[in-house]
KOLROKE-301831 format. One record per residue: residue number from 1; residue in one letter; x, y, z of N, C-alpha, C, CB in turn. Coordinates in Angstrom, 1 decimal. Glycine has a CB too. Layout:
BEGIN
+-----+--------+--------+--------+--------+--------+--------+--------+--------+--------+--------+--------+--------+--------+
: num : residu :   n_px :   n_py :   n_pz :  ca_px :  ca_py :  ca_pz :   c_px :   c_py :   c_pz :  cb_px :  cb_py :  cb_pz :
+-----+--------+--------+--------+--------+--------+--------+--------+--------+--------+--------+--------+--------+--------+
: NUM :      a :      X :      Y :      Z :      X :      Y :      Z :      X :      Y :      Z :      X :      Y :      Z :
...
+-----+--------+--------+--------+--------+--------+--------+--------+--------+--------+--------+--------+--------+--------+
This chain:
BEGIN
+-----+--------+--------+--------+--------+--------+--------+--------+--------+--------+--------+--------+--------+--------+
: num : residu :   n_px :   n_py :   n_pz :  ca_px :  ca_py :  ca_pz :   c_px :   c_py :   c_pz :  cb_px :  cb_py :  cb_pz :
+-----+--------+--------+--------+--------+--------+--------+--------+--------+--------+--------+--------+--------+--------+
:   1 :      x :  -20.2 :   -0.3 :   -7.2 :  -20.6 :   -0.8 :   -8.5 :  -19.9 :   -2.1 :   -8.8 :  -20.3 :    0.2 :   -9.5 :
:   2 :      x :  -20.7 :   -2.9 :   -9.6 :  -19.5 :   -4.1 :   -9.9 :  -19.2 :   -4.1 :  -11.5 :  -20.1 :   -5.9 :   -9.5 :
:   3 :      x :  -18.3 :   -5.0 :  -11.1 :  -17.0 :   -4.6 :  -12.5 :  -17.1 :   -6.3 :  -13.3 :  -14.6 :   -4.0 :  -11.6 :
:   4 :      x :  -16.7 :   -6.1 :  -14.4 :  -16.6 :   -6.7 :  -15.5 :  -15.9 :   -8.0 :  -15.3 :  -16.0 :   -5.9 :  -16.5 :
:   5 :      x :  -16.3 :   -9.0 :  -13.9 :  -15.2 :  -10.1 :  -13.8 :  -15.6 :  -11.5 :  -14.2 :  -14.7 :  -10.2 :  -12.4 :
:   6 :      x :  -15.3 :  -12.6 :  -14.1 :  -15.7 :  -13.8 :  -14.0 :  -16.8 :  -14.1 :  -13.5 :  -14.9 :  -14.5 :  -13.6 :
:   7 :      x :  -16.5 :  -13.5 :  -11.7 :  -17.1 :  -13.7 :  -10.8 :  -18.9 :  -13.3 :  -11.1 :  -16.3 :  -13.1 :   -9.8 :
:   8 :      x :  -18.5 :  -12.0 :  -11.6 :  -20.3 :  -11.4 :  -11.9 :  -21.1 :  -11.8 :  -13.1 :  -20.3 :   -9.8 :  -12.2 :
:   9 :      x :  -20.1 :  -12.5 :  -14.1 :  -20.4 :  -13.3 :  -14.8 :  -21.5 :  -15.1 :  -14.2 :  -18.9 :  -13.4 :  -15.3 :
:  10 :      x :  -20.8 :  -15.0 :  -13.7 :  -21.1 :  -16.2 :  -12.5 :  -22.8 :  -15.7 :  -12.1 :  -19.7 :  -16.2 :  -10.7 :
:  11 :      x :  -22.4 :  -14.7 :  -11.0 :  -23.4 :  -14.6 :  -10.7 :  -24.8 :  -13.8 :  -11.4 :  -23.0 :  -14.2 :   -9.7 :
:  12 :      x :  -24.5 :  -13.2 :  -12.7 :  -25.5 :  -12.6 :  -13.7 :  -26.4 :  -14.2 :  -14.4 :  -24.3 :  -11.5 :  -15.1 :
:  13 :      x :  -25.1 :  -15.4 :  -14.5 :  -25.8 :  -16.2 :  -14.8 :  -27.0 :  -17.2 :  -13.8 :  -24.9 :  -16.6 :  -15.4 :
:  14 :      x :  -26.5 :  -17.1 :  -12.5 :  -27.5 :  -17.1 :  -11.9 :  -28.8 :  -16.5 :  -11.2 :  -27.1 :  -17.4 :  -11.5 :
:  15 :      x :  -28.4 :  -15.7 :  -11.3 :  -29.9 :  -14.4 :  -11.3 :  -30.8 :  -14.6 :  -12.1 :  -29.7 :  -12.7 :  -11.6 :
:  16 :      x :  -30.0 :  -14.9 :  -13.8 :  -31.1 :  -15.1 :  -14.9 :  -31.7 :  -16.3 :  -14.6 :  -30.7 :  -15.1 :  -16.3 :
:  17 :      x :  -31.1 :  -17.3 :  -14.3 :  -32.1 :  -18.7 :  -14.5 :  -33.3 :  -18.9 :  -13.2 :  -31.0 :  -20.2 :  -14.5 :
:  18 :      x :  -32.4 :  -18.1 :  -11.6 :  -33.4 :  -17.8 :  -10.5 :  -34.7 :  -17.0 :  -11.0 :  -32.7 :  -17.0 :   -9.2 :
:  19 :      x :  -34.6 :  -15.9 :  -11.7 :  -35.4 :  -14.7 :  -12.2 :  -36.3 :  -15.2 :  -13.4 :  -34.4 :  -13.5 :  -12.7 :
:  20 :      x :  -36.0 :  -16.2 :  -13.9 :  -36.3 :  -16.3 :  -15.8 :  -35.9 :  -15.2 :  -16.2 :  -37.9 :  -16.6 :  -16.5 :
:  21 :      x :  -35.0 :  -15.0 :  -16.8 :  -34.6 :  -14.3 :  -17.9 :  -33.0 :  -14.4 :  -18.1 :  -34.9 :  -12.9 :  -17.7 :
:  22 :      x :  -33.1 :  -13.8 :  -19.5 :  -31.5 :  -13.8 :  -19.6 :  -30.6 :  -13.4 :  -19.5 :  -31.1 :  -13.7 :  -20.1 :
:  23 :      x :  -29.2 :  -13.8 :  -19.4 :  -28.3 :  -13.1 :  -19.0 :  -27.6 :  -12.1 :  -19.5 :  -27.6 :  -13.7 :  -18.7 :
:  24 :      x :  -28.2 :  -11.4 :  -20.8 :  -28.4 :  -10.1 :  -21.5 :  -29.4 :   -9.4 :  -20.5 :  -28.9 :  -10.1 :  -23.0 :
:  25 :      x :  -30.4 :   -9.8 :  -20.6 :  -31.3 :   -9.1 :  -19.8 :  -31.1 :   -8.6 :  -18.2 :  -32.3 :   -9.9 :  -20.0 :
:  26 :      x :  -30.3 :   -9.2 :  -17.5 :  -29.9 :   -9.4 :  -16.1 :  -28.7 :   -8.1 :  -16.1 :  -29.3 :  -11.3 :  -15.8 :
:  27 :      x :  -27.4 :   -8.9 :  -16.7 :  -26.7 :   -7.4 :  -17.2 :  -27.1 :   -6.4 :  -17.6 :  -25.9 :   -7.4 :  -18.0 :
:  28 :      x :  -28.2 :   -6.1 :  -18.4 :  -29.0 :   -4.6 :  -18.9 :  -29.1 :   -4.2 :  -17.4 :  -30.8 :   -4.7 :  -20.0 :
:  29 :      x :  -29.9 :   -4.5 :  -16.5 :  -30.7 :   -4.3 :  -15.4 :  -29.2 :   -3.8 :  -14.6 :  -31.7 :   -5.9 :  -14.7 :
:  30 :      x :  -28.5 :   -4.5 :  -14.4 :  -27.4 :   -3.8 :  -13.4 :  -26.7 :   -2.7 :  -14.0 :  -26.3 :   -4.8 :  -13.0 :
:  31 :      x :  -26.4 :   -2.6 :  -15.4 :  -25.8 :   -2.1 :  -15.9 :  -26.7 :   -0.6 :  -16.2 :  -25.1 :   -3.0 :  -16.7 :
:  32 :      x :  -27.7 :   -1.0 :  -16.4 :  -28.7 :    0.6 :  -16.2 :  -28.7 :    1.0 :  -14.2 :  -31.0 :    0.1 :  -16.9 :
:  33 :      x :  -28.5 :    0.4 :  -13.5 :  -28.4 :    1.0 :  -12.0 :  -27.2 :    2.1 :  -11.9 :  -28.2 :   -0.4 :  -10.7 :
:  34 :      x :  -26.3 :    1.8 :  -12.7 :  -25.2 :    2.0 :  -12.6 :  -24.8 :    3.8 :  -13.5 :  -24.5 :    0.7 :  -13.2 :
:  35 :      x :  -24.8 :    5.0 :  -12.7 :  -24.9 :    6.2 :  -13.4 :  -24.0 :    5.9 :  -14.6 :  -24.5 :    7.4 :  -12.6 :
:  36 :      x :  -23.3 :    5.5 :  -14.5 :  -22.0 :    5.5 :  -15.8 :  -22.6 :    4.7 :  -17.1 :  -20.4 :    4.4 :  -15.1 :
:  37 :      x :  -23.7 :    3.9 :  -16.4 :  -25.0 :    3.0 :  -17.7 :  -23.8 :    2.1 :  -18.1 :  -25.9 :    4.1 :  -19.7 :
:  38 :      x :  -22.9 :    1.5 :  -17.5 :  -22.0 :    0.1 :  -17.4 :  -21.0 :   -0.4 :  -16.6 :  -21.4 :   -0.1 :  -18.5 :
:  39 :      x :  -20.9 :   -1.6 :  -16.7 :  -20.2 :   -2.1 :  -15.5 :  -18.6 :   -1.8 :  -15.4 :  -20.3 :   -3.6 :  -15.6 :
:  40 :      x :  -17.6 :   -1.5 :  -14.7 :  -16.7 :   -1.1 :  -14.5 :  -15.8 :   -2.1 :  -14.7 :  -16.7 :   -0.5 :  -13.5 :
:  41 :      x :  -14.6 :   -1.8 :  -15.6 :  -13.6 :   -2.9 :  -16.3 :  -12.9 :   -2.8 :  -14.9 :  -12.5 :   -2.3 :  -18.0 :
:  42 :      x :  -12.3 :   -4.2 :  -14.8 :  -10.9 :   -4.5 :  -14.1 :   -9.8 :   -4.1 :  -14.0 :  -10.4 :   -5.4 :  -14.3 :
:  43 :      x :   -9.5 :   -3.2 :  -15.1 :   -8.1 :   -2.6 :  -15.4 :   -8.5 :   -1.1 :  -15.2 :   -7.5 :   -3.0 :  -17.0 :
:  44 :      x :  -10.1 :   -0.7 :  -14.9 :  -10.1 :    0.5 :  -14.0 :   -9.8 :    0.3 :  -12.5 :  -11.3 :    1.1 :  -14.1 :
:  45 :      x :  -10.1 :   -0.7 :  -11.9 :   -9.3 :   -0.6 :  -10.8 :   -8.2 :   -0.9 :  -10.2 :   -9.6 :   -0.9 :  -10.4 :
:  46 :      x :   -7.6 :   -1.8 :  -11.1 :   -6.1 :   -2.0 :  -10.9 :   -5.6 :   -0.1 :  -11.2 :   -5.3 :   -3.4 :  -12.4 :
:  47 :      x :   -5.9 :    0.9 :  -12.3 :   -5.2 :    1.7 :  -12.7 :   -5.7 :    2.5 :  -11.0 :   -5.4 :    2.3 :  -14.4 :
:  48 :      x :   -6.4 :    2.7 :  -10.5 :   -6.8 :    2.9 :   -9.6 :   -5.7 :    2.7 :   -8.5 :   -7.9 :    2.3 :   -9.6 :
:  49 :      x :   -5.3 :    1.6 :   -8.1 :   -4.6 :    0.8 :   -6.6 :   -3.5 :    1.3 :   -7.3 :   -4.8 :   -1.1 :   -6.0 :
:  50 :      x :   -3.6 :    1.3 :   -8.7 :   -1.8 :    1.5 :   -8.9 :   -1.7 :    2.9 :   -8.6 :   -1.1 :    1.2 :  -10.6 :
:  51 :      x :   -2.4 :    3.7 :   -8.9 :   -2.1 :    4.8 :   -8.3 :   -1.7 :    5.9 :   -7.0 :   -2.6 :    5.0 :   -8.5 :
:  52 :      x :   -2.8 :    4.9 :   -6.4 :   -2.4 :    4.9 :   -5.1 :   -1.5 :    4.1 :   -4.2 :   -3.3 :    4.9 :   -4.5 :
:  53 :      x :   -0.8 :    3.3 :   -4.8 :    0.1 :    2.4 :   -4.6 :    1.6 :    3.2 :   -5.0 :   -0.3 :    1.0 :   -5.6 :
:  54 :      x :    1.5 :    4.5 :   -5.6 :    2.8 :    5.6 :   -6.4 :    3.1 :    6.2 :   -5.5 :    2.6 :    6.6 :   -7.7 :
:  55 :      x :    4.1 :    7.0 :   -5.6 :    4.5 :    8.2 :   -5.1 :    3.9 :    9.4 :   -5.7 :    5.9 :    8.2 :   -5.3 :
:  56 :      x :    2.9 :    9.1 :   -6.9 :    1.8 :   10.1 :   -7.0 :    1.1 :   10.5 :   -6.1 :    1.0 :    9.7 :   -7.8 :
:  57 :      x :    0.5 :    9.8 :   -5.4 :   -0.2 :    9.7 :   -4.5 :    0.6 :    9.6 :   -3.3 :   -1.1 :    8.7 :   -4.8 :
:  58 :      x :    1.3 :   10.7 :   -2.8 :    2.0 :   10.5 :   -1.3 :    1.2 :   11.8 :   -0.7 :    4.0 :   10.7 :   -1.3 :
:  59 :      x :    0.7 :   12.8 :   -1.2 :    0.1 :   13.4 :   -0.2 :   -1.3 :   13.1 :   -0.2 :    0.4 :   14.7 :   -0.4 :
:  60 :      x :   -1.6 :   12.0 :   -0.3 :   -3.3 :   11.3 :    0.3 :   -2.9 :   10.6 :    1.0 :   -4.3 :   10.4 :   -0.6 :
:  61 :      x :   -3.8 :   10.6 :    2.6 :   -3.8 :   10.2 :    3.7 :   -5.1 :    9.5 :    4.1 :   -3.4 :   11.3 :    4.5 :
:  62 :      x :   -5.4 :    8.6 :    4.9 :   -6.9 :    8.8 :    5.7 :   -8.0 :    9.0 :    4.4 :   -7.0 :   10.3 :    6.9 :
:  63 :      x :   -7.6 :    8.1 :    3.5 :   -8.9 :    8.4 :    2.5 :   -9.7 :    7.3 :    2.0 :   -8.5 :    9.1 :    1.2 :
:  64 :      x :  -11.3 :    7.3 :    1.9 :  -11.9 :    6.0 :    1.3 :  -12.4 :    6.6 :    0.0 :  -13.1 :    5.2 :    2.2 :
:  65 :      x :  -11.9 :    5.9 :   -1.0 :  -11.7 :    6.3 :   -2.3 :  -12.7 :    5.5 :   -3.0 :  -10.4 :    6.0 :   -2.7 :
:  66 :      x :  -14.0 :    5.5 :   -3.4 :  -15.2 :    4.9 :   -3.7 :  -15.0 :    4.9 :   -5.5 :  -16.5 :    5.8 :   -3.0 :
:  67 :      x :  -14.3 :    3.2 :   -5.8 :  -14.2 :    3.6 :   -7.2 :  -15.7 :    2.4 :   -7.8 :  -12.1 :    3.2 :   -8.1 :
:  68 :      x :  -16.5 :    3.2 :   -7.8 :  -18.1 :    2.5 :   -8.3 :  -19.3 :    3.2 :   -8.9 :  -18.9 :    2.1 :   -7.0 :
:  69 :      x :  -18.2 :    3.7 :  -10.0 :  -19.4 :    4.1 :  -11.3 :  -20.1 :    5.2 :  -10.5 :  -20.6 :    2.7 :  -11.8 :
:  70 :      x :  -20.0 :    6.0 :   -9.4 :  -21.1 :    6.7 :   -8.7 :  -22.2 :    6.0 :   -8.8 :  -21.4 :    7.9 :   -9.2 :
:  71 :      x :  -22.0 :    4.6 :   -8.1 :  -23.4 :    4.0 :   -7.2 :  -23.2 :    4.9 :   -5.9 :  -23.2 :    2.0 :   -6.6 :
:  72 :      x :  -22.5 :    5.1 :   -5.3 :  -22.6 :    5.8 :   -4.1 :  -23.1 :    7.0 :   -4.2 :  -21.4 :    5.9 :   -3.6 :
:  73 :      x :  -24.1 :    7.6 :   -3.5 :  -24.8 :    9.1 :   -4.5 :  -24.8 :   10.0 :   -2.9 :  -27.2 :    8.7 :   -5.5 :
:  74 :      x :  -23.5 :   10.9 :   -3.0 :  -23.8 :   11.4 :   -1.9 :  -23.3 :   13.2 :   -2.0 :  -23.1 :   10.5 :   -0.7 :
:  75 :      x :  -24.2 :   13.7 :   -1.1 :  -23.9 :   15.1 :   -1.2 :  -23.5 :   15.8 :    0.3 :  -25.2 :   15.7 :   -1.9 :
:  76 :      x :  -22.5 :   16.8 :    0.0 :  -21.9 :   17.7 :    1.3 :  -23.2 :   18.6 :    1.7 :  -20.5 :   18.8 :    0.8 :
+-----+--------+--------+--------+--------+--------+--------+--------+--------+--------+--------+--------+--------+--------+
């Protein structure tokens, strides 16, 4: 999922003017793909790395940690 940065700022504003439409409209569109129905703040993923960056997190090993709004849609 993408998150709330400059960068997607950037690129939301070019989708709208490639697309015609606006860059409300462009962010609606991504931000409805997104189960969570919005884009994921920056300071959720920092709190994220910081965690696993702790001694909280010493008994996680060998793990990919998918932090994306559940874009990823997968079942066991």
């Amino acid at each position: 999922g993408q998150f709330n940065t400059d960068r997607i700022e950037m690129l939301i504003a070019n989708m709208a003017k490639t697309e015609g439409r606006t860059p409300a409209e462009v962010r609606s569109t991504l931000e409805e793909r997104n189960p969570t129905g919005r884009l994921g703040e920056i300071e959720e993923f920092g709190f994220a790395c910081a965690w696993m960056c702790s001694a909280r997190s010493s008994y996680l090993t060998g793990q990919n940690i998918l932090i994306d709004g559940g874009m990823f849609n997968s079942t066991l």
